[in-house]
C-alpha positions as CSV (number, residue, x, y, z in Angstrom):
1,X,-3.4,-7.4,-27.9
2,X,-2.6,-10.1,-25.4
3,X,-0.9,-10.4,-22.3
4,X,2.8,-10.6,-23.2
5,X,5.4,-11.2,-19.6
6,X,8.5,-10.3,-22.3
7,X,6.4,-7.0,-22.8
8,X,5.5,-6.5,-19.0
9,X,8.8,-6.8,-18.4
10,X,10.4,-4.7,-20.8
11,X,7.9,-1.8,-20.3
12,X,8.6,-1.7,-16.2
13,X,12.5,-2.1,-17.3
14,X,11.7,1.3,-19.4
15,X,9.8,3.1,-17.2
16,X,11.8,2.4,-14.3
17,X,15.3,3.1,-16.4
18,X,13.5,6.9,-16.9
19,X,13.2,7.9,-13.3
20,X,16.1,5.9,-12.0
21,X,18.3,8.7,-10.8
22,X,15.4,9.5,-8.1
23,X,14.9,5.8,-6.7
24,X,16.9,4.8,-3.6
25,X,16.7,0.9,-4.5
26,X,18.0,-1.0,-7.3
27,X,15.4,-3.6,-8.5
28,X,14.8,-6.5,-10.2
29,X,12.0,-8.1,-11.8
30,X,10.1,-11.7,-11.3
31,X,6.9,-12.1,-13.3
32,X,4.6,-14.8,-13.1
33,X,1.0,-15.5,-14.9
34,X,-0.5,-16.9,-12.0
35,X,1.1,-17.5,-7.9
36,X,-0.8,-18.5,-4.7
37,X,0.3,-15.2,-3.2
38,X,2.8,-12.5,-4.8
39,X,4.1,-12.1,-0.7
40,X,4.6,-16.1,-0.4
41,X,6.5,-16.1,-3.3
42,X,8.7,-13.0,-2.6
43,X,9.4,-15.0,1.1
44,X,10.0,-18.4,-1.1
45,X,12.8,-16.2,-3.7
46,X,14.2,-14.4,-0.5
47,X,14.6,-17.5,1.5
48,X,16.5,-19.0,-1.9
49,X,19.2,-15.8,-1.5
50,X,17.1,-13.1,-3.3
51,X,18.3,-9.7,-1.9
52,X,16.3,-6.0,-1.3
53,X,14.5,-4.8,-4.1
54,X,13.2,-7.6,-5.5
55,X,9.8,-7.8,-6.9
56,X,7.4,-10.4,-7.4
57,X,4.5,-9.1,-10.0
58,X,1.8,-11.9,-10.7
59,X,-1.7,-11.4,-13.2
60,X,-3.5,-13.7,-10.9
61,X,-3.4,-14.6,-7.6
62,X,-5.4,-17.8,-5.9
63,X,-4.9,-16.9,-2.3
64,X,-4.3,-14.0,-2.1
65,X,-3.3,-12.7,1.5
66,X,-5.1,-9.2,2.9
67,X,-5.6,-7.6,6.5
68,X,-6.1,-9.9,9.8
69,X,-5.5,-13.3,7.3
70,X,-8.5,-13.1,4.8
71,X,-7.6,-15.0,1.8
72,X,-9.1,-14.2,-1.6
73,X,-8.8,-15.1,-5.1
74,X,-7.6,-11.8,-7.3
75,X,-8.6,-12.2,-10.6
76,X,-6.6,-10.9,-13.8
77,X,-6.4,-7.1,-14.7
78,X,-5.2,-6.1,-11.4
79,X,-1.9,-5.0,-10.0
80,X,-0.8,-7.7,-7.5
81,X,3.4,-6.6,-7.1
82,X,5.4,-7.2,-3.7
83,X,8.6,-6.1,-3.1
84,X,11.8,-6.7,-0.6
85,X,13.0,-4.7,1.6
86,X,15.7,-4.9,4.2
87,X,15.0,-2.2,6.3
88,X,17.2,-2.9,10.0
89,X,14.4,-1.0,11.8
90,X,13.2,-1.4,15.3
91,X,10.4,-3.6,15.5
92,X,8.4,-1.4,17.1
93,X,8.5,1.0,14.0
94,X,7.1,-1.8,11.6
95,X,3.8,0.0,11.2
96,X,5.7,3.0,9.3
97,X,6.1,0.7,6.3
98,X,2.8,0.4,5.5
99,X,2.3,4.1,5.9
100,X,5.4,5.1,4.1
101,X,3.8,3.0,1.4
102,X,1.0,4.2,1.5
103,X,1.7,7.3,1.1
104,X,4.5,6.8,-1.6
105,X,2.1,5.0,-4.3
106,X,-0.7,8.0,-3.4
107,X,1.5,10.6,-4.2
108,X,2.9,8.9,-7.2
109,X,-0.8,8.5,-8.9
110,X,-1.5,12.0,-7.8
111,X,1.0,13.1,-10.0
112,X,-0.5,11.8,-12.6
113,X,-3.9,13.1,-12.5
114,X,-5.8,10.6,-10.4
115,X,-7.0,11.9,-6.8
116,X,-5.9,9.2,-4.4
117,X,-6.1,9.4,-0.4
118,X,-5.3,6.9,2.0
119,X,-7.8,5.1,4.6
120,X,-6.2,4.2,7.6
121,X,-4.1,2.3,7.6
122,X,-3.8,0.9,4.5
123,X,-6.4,1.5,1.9
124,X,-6.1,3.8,-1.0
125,X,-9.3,5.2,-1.7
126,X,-10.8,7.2,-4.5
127,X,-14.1,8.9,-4.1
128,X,-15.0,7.0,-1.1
129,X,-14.6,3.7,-3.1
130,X,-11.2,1.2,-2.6
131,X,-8.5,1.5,-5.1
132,X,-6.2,-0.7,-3.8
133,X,-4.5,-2.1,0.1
134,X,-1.2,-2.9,1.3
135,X,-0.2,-6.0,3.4
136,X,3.5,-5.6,5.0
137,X,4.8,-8.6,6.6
138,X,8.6,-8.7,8.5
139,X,11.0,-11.4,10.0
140,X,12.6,-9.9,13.0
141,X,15.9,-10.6,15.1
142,X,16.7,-9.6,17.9
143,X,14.1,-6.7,18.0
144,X,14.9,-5.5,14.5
145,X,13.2,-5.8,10.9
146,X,15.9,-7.4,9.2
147,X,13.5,-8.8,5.9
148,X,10.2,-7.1,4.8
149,X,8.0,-7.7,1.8
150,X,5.1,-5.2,1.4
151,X,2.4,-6.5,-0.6
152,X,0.4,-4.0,-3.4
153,X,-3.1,-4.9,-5.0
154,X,-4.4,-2.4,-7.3
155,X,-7.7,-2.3,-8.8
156,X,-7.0,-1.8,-13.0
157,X,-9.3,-3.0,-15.2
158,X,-10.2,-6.2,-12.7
159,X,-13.7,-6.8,-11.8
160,X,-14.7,-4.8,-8.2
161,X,-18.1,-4.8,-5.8
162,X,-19.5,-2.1,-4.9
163,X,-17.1,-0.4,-2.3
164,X,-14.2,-0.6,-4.9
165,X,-13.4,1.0,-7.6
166,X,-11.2,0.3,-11.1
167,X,-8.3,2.7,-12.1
168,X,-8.9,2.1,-16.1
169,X,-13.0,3.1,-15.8
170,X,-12.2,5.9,-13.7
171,X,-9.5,7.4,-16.5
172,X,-11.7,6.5,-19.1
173,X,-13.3,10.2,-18.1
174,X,-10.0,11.6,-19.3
175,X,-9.5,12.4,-23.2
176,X,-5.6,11.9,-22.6
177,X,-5.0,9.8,-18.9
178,X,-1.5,10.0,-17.5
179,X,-1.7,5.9,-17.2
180,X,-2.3,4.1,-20.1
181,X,-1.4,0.2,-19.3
182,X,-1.2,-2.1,-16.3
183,X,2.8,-2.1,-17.1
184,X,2.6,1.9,-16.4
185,X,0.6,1.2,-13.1
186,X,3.5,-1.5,-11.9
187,X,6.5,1.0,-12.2
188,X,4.4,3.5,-10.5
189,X,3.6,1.5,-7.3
190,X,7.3,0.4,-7.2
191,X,8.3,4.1,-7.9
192,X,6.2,4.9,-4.9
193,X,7.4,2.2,-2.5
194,X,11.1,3.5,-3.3
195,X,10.4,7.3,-2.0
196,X,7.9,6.2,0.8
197,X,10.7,3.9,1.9
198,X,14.1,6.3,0.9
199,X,11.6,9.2,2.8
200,X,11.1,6.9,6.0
201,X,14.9,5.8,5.8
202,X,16.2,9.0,5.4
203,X,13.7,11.4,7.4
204,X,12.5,9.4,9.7
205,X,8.1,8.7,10.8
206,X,8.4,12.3,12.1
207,X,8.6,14.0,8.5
208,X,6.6,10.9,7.1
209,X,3.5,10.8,9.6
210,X,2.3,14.8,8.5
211,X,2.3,13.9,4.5
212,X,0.3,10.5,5.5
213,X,-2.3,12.4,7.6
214,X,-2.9,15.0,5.0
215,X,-4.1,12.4,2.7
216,X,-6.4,10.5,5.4
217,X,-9.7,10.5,4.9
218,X,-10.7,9.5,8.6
219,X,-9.4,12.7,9.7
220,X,-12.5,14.2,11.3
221,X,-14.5,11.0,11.2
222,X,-17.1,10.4,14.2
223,X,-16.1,7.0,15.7
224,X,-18.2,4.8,19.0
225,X,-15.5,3.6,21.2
226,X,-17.4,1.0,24.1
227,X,-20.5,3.3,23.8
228,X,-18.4,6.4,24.2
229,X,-18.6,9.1,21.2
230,X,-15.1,10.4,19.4
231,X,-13.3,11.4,16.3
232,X,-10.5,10.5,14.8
233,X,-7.8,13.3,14.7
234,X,-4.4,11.2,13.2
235,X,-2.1,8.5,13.5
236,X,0.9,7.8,16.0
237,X,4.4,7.3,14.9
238,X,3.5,3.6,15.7
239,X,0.7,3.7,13.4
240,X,-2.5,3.8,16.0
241,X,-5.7,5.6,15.4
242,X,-5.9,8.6,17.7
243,X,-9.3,8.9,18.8
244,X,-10.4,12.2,21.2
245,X,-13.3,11.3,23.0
246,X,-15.9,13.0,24.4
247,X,-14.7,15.4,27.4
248,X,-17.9,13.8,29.4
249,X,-16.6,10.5,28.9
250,X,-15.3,8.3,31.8
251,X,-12.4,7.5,29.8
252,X,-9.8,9.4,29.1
253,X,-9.8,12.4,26.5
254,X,-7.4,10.9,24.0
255,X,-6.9,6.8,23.2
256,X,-5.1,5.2,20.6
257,X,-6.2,2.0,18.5
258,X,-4.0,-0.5,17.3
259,X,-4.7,-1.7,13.9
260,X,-7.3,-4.4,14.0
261,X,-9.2,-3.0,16.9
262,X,-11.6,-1.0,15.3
263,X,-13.5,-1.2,11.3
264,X,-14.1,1.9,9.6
265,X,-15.7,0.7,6.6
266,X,-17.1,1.7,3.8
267,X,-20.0,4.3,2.9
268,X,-21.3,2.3,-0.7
């Protein structure tokens, strides 16, 4: 059966309609067969009066945007969703969307079966191998997030090289798997978005940062800081990599990496 938008749509309305007494947001839909960027049109529809939970879901994207401006084109049978938010957070605590996230989608595709961690700061890995990312982006005044649209790629049944990996081979492996369609995948990642979000709103990066950490995989993770010797033992509220160094080293026992500063790659 072929792609049908009618179908996408009516599916996420569904799915969404069946867990709606646990989401903090009320959304609405915009789906498209093919955008330059789910995140540049999102901006486009919010600069035209769209409000907070609005999502943009695309099959294709041409330029799509990813970490530190790298462009790519995402081909069809991926997720590619972004959605609004209007958080009125301090600029300072921008990193904690990404990580509520993060965190929210993991915990949402645990549930149904399929072992998800998080690589800092914002991959979501299985066996070693890249699921998906997030990209958040923000528009600020006067030192608070007054817009944000956070980004979602997820790997379904879309081509991948050999550090990714695909959610629909992966549940292949499972007689009866917990997500059956792309549509299923959608009102997942929004589900999780909603409770990483309502969790970071409510709660605050305090009760956030433990659940992030206990899905990291760099926990532990040996790490050469300008020739001096580490590992990585978490993440600060502002979303640096803590790194404990040597207790030889010249520098001091405990630094902190911004996002950007340091690549921790991939083992395939």
């Amino acid at each position: 059966m072929g792609f049908s938008q009618e179908r996408l749509e009516a599916t996420l309305q569904t799915l969404l309609e069946q867990i709606s007494s646990q989401m903090f947001l009320q959304f609405s839909l915009q789906v498209f067969e093919q955008v330059a960027s789910t995140n540049q049109t999102l901006w486009e529809a919010l600069d035209r009066g769209a409000g907070e939970g609005t999502v943009v879901i695309a099959l294709q994207q041409t330029a799509g945007k990813g970490q530190w401006g790298r462009k790519w084109v995402s081909s069809k049978g991926g997720l590619y969703l972004s959605v609004a938010l209007a958080p009125n957070l301090a600029v300072e605590k921008a990193a904690g969307l990404t990580l509520a996230s993060a965190w929210g989608i993991a915990e949402c595709l645990r549930e149904r079966g399929v072992p998800v961690a998080l690589k800092w700061p914002n991959d979501l890995v299985v066996c070693d191998r890249k699921l998906g990312g997030i990209l958040t982006e923000t528009r600020v005044h006067k030192g608070k997030i007054t817009q944000a649209v956070v980004g979602v790629g997820i790997n379904w049944n879309n081509p991948v090289p050999p550090v990714g990996i695909n959610l629909q081979s992966l549940l292949a492996e499972q007689t009866r798997p917990a997500i059956t369609c792309l549509e299923m995948l959608a009102a997942l990642a929004i589900k999780g978005i909603d409770s990483g979000y309502q969790l970071l709103v409510h709660k605050g990066i305090t009760h956030l940062l433990p659940k992030y950490q206990s899905l990291l995989t760099n926990i532990g993770q040996k790490v050469v800081i300008e020739g001096c010797e580490g590992v990585i033992i978490g993440v600060s509220a502002t979303g640096e990599l803590r790194v404990r160094l040597n207790p030889n080293s010249a520098i001091a026992s405990e630094i902190s990496l911004p996002p950007g500063t340091i690549s921790l790659g991939y083992n395939h």
